[in-house]
C-alpha positions as CSV (number, residue, x, y, z in Angstrom):
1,X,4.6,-168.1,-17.4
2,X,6.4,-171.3,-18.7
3,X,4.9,-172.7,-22.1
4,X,5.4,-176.0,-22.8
5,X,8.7,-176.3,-26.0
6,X,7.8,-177.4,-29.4
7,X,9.3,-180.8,-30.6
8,X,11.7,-180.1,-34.0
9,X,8.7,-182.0,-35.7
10,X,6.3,-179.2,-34.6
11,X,8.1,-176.5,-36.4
12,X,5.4,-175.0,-38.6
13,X,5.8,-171.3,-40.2
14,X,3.0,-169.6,-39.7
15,X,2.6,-166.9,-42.3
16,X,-0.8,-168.3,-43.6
17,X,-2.1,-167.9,-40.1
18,X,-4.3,-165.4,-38.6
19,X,-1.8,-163.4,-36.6
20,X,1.3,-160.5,-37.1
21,X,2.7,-161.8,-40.1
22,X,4.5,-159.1,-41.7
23,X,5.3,-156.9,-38.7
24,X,8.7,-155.5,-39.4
25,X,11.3,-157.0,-36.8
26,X,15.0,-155.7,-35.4
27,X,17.5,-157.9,-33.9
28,X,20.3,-156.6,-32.0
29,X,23.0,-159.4,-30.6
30,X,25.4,-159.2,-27.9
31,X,28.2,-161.5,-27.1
32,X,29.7,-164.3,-28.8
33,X,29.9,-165.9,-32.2
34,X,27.2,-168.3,-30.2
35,X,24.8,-165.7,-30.0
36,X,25.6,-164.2,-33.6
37,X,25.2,-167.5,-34.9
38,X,21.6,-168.2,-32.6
39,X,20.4,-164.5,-34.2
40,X,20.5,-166.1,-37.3
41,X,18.4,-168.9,-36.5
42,X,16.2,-166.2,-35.0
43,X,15.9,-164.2,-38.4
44,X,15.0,-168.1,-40.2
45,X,11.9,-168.8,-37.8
46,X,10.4,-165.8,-38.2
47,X,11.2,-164.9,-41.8
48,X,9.5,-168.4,-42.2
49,X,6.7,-167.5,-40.4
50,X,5.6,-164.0,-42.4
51,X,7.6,-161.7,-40.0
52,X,10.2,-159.2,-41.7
53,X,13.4,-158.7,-40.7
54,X,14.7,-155.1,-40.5
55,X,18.1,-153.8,-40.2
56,X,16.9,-150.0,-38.3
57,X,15.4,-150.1,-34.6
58,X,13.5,-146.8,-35.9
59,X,11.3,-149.0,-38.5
60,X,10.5,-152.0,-36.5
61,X,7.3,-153.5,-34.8
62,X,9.2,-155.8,-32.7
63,X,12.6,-155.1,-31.3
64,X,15.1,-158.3,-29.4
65,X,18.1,-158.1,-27.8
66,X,20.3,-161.3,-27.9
67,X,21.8,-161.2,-24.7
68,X,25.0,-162.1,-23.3
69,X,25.3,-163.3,-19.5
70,X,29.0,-164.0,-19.4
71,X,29.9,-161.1,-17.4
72,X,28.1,-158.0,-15.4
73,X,28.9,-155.5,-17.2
74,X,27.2,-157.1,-20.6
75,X,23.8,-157.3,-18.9
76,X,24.5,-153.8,-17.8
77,X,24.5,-152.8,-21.1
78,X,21.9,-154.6,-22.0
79,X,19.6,-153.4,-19.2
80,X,20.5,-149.7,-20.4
81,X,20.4,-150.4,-24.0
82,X,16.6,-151.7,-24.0
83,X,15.5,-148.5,-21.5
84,X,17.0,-146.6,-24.1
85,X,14.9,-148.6,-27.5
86,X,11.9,-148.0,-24.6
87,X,12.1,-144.7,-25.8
88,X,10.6,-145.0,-29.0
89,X,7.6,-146.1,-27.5
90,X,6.6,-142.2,-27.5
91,X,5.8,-142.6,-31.4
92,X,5.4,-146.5,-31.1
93,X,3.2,-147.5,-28.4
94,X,2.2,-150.8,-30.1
95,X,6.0,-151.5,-30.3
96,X,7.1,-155.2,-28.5
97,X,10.8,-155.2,-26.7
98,X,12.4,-158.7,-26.1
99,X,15.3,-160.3,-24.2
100,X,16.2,-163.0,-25.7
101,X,19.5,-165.7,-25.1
102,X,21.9,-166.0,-22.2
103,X,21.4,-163.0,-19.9
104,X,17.3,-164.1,-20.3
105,X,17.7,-167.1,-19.3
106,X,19.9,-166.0,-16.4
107,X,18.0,-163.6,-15.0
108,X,14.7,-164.5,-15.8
109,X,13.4,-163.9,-12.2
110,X,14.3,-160.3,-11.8
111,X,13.9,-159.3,-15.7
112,X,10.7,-158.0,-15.2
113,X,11.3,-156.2,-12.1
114,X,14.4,-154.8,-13.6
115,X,13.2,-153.9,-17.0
116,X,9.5,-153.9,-16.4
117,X,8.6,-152.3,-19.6
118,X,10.0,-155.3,-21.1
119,X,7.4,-158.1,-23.3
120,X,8.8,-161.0,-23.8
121,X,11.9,-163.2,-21.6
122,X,13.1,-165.8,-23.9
123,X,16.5,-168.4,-23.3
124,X,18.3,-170.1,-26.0
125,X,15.9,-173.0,-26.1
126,X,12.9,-171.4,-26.9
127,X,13.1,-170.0,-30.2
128,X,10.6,-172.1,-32.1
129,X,7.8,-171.2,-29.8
130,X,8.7,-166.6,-31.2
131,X,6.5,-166.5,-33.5
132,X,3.7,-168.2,-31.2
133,X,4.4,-166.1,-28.8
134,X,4.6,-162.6,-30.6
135,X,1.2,-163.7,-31.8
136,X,-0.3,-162.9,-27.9
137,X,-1.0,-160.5,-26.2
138,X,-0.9,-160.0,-22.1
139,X,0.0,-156.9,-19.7
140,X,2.8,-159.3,-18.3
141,X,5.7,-160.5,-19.6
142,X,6.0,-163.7,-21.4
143,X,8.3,-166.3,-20.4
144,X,9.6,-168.8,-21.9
145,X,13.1,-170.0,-20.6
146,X,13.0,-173.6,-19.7
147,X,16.2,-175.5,-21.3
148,X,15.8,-178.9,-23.6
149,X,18.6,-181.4,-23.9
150,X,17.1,-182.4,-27.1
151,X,17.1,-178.9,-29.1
152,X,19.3,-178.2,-31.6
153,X,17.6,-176.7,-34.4
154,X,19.1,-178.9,-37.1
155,X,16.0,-178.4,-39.3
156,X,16.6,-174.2,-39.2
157,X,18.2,-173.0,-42.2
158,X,19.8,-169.8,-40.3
159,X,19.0,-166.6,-42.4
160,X,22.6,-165.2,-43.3
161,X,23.4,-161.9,-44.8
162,X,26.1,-161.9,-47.9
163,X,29.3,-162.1,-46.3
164,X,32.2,-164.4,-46.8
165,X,32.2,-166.6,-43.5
166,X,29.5,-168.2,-42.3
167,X,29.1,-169.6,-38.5
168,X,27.8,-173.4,-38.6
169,X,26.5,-174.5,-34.9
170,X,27.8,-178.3,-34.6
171,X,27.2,-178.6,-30.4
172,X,25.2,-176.5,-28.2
173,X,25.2,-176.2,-24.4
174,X,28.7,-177.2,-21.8
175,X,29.3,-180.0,-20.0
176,X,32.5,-178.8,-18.1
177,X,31.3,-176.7,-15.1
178,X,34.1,-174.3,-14.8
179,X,34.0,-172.8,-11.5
180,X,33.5,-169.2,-12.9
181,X,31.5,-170.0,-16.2
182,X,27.3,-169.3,-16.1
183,X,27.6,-171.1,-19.7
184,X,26.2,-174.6,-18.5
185,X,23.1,-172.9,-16.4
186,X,21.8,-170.9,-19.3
187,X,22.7,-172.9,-22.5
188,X,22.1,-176.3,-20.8
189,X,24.2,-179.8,-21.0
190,X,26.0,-180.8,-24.4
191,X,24.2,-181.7,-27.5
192,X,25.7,-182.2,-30.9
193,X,24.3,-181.8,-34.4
194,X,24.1,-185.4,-36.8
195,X,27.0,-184.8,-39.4
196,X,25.0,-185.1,-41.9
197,X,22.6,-182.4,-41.1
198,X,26.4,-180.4,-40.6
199,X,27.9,-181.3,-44.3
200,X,24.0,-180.3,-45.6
201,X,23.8,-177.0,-44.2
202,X,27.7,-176.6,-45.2
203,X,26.9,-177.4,-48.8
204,X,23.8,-175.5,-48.5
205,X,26.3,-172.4,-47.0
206,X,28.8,-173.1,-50.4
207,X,25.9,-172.7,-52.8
208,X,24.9,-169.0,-51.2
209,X,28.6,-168.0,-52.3
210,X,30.5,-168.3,-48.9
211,X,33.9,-169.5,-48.8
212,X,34.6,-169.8,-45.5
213,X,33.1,-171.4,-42.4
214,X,33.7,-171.5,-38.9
215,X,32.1,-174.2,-36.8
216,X,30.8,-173.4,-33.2
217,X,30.3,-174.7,-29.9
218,X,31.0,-173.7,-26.3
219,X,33.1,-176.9,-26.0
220,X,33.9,-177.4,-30.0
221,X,36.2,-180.4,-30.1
222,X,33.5,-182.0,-27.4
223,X,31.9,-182.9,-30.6
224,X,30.2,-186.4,-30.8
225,X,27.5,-187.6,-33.2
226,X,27.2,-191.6,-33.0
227,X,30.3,-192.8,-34.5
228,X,31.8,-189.2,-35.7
229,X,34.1,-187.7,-33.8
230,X,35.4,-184.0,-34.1
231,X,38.5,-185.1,-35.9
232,X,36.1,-186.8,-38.2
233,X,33.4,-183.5,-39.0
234,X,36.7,-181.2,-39.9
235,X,37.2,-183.5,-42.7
236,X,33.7,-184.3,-44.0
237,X,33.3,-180.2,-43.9
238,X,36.5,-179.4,-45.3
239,X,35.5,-181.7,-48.6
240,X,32.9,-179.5,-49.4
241,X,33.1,-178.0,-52.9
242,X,33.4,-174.5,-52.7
243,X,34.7,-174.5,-49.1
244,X,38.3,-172.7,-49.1
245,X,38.6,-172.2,-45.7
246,X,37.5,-174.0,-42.2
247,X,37.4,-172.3,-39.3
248,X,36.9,-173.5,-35.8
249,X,35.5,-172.3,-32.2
250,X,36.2,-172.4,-29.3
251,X,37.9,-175.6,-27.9
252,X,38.3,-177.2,-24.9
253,X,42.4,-178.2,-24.1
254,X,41.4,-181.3,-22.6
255,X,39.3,-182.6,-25.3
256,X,42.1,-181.4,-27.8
257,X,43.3,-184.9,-29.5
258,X,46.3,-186.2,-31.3
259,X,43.4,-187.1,-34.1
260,X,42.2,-183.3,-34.3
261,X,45.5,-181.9,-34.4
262,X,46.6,-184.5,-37.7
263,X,43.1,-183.2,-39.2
264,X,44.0,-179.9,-38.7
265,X,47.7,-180.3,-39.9
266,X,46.5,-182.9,-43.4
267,X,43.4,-180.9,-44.3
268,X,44.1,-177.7,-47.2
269,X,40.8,-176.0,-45.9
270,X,41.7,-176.2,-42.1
271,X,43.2,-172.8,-41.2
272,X,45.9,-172.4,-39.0
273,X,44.3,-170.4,-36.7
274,X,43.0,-171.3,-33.1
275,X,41.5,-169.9,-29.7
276,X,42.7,-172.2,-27.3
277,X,41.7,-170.9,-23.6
278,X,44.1,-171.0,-21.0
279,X,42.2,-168.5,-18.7
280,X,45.6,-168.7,-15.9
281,X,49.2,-169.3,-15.8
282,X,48.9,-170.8,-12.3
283,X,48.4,-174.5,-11.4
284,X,46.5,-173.0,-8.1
285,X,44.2,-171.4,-9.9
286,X,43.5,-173.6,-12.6
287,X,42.6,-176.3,-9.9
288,X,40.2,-173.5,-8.5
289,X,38.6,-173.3,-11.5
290,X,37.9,-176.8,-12.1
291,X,39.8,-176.4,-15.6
292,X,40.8,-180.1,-15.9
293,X,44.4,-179.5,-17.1
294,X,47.5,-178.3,-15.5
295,X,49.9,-175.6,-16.8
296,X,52.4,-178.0,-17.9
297,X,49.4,-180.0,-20.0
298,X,48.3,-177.4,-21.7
299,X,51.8,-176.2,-22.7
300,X,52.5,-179.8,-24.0
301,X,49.4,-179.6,-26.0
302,X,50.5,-176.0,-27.3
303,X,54.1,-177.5,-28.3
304,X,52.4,-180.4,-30.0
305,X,50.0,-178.1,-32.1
306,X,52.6,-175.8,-33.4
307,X,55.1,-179.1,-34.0
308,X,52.7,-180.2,-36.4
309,X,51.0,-176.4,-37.7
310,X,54.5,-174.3,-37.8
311,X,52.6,-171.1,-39.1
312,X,49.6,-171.3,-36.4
313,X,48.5,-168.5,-35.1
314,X,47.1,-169.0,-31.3
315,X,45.1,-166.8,-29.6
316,X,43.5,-167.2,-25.8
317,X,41.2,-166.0,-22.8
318,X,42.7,-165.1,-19.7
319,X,40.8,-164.1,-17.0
320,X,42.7,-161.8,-13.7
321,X,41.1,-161.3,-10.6
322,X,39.7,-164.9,-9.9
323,X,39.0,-166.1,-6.1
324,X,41.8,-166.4,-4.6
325,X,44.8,-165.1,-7.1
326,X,47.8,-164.2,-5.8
327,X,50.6,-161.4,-7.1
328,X,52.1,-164.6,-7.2
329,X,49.5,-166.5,-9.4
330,X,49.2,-163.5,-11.4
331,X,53.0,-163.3,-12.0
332,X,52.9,-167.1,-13.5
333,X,49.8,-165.9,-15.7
334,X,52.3,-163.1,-17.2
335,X,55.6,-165.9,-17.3
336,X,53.3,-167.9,-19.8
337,X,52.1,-164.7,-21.4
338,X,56.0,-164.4,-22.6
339,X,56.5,-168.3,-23.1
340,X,53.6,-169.1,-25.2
341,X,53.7,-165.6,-27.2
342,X,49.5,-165.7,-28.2
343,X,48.7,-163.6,-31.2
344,X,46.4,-161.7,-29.4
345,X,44.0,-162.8,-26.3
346,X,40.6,-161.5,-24.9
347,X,41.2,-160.4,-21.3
348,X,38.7,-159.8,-18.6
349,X,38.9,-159.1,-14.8
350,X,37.2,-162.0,-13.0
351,X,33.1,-160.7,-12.8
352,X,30.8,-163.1,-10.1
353,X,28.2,-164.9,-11.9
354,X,25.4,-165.9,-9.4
355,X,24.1,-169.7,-9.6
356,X,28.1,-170.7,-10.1
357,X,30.2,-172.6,-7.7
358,X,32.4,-169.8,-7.6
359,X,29.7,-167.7,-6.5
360,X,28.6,-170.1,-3.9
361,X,31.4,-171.5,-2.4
362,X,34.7,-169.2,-3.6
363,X,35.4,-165.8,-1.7
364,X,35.5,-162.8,-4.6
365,X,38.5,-161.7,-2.3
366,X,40.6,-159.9,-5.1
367,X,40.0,-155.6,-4.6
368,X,38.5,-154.1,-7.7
369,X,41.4,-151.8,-8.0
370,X,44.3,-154.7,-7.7
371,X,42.1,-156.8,-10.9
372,X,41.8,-153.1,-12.9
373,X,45.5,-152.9,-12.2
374,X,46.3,-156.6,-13.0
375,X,43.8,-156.2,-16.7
376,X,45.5,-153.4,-17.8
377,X,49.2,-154.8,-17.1
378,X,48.6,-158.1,-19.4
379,X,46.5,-156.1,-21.6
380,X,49.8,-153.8,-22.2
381,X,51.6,-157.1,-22.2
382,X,49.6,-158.3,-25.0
383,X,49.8,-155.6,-26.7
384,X,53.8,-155.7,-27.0
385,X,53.6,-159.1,-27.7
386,X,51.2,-158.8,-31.0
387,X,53.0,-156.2,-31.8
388,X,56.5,-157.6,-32.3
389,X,54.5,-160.6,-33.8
390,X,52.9,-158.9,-36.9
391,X,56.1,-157.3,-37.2
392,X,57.6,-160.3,-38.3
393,X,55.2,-160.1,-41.1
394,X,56.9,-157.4,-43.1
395,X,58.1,-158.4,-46.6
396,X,55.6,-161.2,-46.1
397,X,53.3,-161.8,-48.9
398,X,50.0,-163.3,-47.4
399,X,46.6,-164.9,-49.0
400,X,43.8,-162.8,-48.2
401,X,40.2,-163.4,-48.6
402,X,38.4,-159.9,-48.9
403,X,35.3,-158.9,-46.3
404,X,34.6,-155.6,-48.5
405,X,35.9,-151.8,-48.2
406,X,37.2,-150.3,-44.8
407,X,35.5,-148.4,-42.6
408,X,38.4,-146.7,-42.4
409,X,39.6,-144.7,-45.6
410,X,43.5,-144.0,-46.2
411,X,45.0,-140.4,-45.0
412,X,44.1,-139.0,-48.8
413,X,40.6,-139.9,-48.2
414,X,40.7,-142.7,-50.8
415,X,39.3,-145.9,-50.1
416,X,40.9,-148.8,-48.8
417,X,40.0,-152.7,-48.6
418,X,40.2,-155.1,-46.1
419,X,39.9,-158.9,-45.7
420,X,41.6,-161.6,-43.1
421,X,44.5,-164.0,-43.5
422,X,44.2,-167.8,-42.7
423,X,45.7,-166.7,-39.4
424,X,42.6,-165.0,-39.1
425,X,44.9,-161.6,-39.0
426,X,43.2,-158.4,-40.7
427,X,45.0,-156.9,-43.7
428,X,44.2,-153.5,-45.0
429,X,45.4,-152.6,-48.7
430,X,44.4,-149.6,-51.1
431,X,43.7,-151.5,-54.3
432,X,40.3,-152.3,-55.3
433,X,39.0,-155.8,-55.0
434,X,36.0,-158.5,-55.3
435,X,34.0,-158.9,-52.4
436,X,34.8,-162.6,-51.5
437,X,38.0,-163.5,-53.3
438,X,41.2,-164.3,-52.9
439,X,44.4,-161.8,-53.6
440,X,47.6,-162.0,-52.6
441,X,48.6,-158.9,-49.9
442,X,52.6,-158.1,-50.0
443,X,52.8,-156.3,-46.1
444,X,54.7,-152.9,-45.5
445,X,54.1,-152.2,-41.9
446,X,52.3,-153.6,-39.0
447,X,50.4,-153.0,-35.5
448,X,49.2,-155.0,-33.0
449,X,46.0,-155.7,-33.8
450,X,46.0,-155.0,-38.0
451,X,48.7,-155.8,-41.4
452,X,48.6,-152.9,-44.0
453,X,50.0,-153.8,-47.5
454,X,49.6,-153.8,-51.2
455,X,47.4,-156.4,-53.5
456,X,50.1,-157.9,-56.1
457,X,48.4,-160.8,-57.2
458,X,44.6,-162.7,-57.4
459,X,46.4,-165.1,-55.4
460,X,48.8,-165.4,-53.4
């Protein structure tokens, strides 16, 4: 069934009520910084409402995926993952399982037939109404996935755990309509966040102890609040005392503008680090993807960010495989590969999403076997690439700001530390260190992915 969406002004915690306050609840999320981001806001209502939030599976009352729909093979996981928790219904029969975010929204038809063992269906909308919902009881599951142009939980206080970046939501849902992209059908149309409510929750973010943020949105740089602009929020954040470091994620290429890129370049806090999506190095493709920029544009707009940020480090999404592509198309994906040089990039072989335009109207002509083939050649491209970059980092002394120890402890078994560079590169080093500071890490060697090094300084 459909309930009807609380208004932000109905928000109420409900701890004092009659109902489950205090069963013990485990969140699991999948997919973006989105959805690690909308967990948090997840954690906040029901915290607020008497729930507690457990880090184990094993302890908890109530267990939610936050689901990803982007591609298959993430609901696939999903699907198996929450057969799997099913299990521990054997000890726990009183124990609820939830869906919650992208892939519920998306397939909230055939959830329960899929997964009918499953309690509650719940889409990125429809937060507010958990606790309400947790509080009833029925022998089907409970829906709730209708989107709302007007939600953007402004008045949530996401519940974060100690860390040292913390992800700020400024606009919620896409506008854009990529041919490929399910985004638009299960987060809903663009809505941005007042500024002020932003710089609040930012200041808010800088008393807890974090030093960095990274500010979100399908469509980032889309960002409009009455008469701020994107350009406009990156300095308002970046005045924030206690705020070292900005971060920001992902943009759009054609809504990058001259004003962002003179924030980005003027503003200490701004780091000089960006995911910039090209998705294809072919004009043909591009157009079939209803991208809104050519090849040419967006190299003019890479030329212009790195004119003006000469130590940026640009990383991308490139999709193979898509309706249509060519050995030819593909070749001009790999020619840009080499031109533009990316950091690093997340590559994916094209997967059909139904409810897209792809899906309706584009052929998935491209074999399996020729977009395997196609993934693992730019992946190995990539790779080379990233590598011979971080290699120029040798005999490079870099500011890092330190996450915590390794997972991964040095041959000797001693422990090591690890934290990220404003490039938003990971450096590993064997000296001890603060939690949440800043040292200065001289680099020895490199791979493609991580800089190992020594602490010299507190600073660099």
């Amino acid at each position: 069934m459909n309930l009807p969406l609380l208004e932000a002004t109905e928000y109420q915690p409900v701890a004092t009520r009659p109902g489950p306050a205090g069963r013990r609840v485990y969140i699991e999320t999948y997919g973006c910084q989105m959805n690690v981001a909308d967990s948090e806001l997840v954690a906040s209502i029901l915290a607020d409402s008497g729930f507690q939030i457990t880090e184990r599976a094993e302890q908890a009352d109530i267990i939610l995926l936050n689901t990803c729909a982007v591609r298959e093979h993430a609901e696939e996981r999903v699907i198996g993952r929450v057969s799997q928790l099913n299990g521990l219904r054997a000890h726990r029969p009183n124990l609820t399982l939830g869906i919650l975010g992208c892939m519920a929204q998306h397939l909230s038809k055939t959830l329960p037939d899929r997964a009918p063992f499953v309690d509650l269906v719940m889409g990125p909308d429809s937060y507010r109404r958990l606790p309400q919902l947790l509080a009833q009881s029925s022998d089907d599951a409970l829906l709730d996935v209708r989107l709302d142009r007007s939600e953007n939980y402004s008045d949530v206080h996401p519940q974060r755990t100690t860390g040292t970046n913390a992800w700020v939501t400024i606009i919620r849902g896409c506008d854009k309509f990529c041919t490929f992209c399910i985004v638009p059908f299960v987060r809903g149309r663009e809505r941005s966040v007042a500024a002020d409510d932003i710089v609040r929750q930012v200041q808010r973010i800088a008393a807890e102890g974090f030093k960095e943020v990274t500010l979100l949105g399908q469509t980032v740089n889309s960002y409009r609040a009455g008469n701020v602009d994107f350009a406009d929020l990156l300095r308002q954040v970046s005045q924030v005392e206690g705020i070292e470091r900005v971060r920001f994620t992902s943009p759009y290429p054609v809504d990058f503008t001259d004003r962002v890129i003179d924030a980005m370049a003027e503003v200490g806090p701004v780091c000089p680090s960006l995911h910039l999506p090209v998705q294809s190095g072919s004009d043909e493709q591009l157009a079939r993807m209803r991208r809104g920029y050519t090849v040419d544009q967006y190299r003019q707009l890479v030329h212009k960010l790195r004119a003006a940020l000469p130590d940026l480090a640009l990383t991308t999404d490139i999709i193979t495989g898509f309706c249509g592509e060519t050995d030819a198309d593909f070749r001009r994906t790999c020619d840009l590969m080499e031109e533009i040089r990316y950091d690093s990039a997340f590559m994916f072989k094209y997967s059909e999403r139904e409810g897209t335009y792809a899906h309706k109207k584009l052929p998935d002509d491209v074999p399996e076997s020729v977009k395997g083939e196609r993934l693992q050649h730019i992946i190995a491209l990539q790779e080379d690439i990233s590598r011979q970059i971080n290699q120029q980092q040798v005999g490079r002394t870099v500011e890092v700001l330190v996450e915590g120890p390794s997972k991964r402890p040095a041959a000797d078994g001693q422990p090591r530390y690890y934290g990220r560079t404003p490039q938003g590169k990971t450096a590993i080093f064997p000296q001890s260190a603060t939690r949440n500071t800043l040292v200065a890490v001289r680099i020895a060697r490199t791979t493609s992915h991580t800089l190992f090094g020594d602490r010299i300084d507190d600073r660099a």
